[in-house]
N, C-alpha and C positions, 0 to 999 in steps of 0.2 A: 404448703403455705410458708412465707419467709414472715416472721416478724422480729423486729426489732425488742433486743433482753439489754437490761443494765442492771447491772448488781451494784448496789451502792454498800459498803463495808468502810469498818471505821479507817483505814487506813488507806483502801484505793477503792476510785470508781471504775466497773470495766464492763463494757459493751461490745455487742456483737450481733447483726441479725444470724436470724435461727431457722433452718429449716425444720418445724413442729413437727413433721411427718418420721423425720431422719433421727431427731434429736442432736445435729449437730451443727456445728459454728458455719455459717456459708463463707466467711471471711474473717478471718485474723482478728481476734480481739484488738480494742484500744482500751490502752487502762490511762487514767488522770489519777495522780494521789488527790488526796481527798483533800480540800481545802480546810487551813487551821487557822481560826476555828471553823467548824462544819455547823457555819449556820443557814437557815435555809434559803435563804437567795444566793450565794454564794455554792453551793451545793447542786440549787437546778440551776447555774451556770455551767457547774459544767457536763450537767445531763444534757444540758440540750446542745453543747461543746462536741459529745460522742453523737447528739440526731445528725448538726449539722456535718460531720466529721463522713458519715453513712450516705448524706444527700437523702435523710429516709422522710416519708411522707405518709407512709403508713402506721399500723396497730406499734404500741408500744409500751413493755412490761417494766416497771420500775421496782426493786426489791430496796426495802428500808431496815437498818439494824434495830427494831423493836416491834411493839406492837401495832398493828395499823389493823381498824375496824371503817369497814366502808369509804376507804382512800385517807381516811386520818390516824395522824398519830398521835399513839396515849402514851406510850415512854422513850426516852431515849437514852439509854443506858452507857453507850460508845459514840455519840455523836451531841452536839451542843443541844442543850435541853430545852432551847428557844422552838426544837422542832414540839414540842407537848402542845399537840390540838389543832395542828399544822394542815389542812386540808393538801395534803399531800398529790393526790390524785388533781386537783385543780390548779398544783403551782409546777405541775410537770404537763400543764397541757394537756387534760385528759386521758393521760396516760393510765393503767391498772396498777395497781400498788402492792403490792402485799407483804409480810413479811420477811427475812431475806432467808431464812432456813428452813421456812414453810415452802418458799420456793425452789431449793436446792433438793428438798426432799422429796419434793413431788417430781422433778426430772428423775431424781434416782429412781423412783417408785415406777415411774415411764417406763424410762431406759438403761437404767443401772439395777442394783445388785439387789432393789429391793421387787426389780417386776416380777408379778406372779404369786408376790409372797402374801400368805392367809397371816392371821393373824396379829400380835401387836408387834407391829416394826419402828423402830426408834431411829431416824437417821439424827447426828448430833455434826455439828459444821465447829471446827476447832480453830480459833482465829482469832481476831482483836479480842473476840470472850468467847462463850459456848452459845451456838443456837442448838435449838434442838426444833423436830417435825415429828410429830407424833401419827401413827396411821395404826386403825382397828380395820382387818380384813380389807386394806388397801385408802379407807374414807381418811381424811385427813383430819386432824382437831387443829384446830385453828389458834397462832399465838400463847405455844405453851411454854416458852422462855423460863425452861429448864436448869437452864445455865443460874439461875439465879437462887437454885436451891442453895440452903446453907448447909456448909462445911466447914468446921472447926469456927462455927460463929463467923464466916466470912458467907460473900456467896461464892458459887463453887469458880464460876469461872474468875474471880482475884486467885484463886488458886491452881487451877487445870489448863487454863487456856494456853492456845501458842503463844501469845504476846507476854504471858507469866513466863513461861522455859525460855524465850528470847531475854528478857529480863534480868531473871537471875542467874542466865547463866546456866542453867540446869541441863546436865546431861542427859540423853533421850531415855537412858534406864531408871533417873531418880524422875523426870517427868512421866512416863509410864506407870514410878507408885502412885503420881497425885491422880494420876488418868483412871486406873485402877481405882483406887478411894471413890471417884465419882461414880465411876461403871457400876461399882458395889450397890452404890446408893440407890440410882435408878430404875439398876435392876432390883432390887429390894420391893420398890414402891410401885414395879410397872410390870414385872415379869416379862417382859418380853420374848417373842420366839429372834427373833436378830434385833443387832444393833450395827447399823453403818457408820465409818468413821467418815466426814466428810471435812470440808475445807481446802488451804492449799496444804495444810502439815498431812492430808492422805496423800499425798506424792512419795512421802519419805515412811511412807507404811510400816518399814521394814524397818528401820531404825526402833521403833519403840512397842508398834503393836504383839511381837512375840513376847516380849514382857508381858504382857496385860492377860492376866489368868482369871475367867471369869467363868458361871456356868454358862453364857448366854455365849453364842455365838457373835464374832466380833471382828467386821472384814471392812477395806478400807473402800470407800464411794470407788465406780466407776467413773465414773462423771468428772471427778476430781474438783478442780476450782473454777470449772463452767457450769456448773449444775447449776448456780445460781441465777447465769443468763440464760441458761436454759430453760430452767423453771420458773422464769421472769415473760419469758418469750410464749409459754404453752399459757401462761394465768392471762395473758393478755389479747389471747386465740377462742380463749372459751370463754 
């Protein structure tokens, strides 16, 4: 079955229908940067920018950068805060909502590095901030925005994230300690059996993951930075 995935991220929107079976793109992404400010009519313009862009008329998953409880969103941490209460699901047309790293994680969990796996698997999406997807023996917890654990009195992603290292500038070895610090912490409070690194900064794995010395196993998404439409596409199938 083909349905149509959007990843909506603080920085770009990107669509693709998805074959759910295959877990992969049937056609070439489109990405829109994200309109600034990222308020919500402006936003589902140009969600509905990538339906019309597809000609799609079918099922349609939408991923949001916070928490979203029954198509509405309760924060919005990386995009204009007008989205708080935002019936989400009914300004995208019926569309399925869900969060955007809860959805990355469950393609992984599908069809990346995390299928099969027992136990507590932690996939963490590295990008405008930190999401994270939490899974006990495969089940999913739902909106655990991870990313906003404190470190050094900040939360972690003003400190970790890719858009930090873009920033300051930071070389992939001193971004690696901040990565590290947080991996510490999680693993501290989660014990996990893996941890998957996702976003677009897992493309560049190799740059900074051999730095990051942890007990927990710690390997970079399969999926890469389509997990999201992926896992946009399968929340909207089931």
């Amino acid at each position: 079955m083909n349905v149509l995935g959007i990843d909506i991220g603080g920085s770009g929107i990107k669509g693709a229908p998805v074959d759910t079976e295959a877990g992969e793109l049937v056609k070439e992404r489109l990405r829109i940067p994200t309109p600034q400010p990222s308020k919500p009519h402006e936003v589902a313009e140009a969600v509905a920018a990538i339906v019309k862009h597809f000609g799609w008329n079918g099922p349609v998953g939408v991923t949001f950068p916070g928490v979203v409880k029954d198509g509405v969103v309760l924060t919005a941490a990386n995009v204009d805060h007008s989205w708080i209460g935002v019936d989400a699901g009914e300004l995208f047309g019926g569309a399925t909502v869900l969060n955007d790293a809860d959805a990355a994680g469950v393609a992984e969990m599908t069809f990346g590095r995390g299928k099969g796996k027992r136990g507590t698997v932690l996939v963490l999406t590295f990008g405008t901030g930190i999401g994270s997807a939490l899974f006990t023996d495969g089940t999913l917890v739902r909106n655990t925005e991870l990313g906003h654990l404190e470190l050094r009195g900040k939360d972690a992603e003003h400190r970790a994230s890719a858009r930090v290292r873009e920033e300051h500038e930071l070389s992939w070895d001193k971004w690696a300690e901040r990565v590290e610090e947080y991996l510490r912490h999680v693993e501290m409070l989660l014990s996990p059996s893996l941890i998957v690194i996702g976003g677009g900064v897992s493309r560049k794995a190799d740059k900074f993951l051999p730095h990051v010395h942890i007990g927990t196993p710690v390997v970079p998404a399969a999926l890469q930075n389509e997990a999201g439409i992926i896992g946009a596409a399968l929340a909207a199938e089931s």
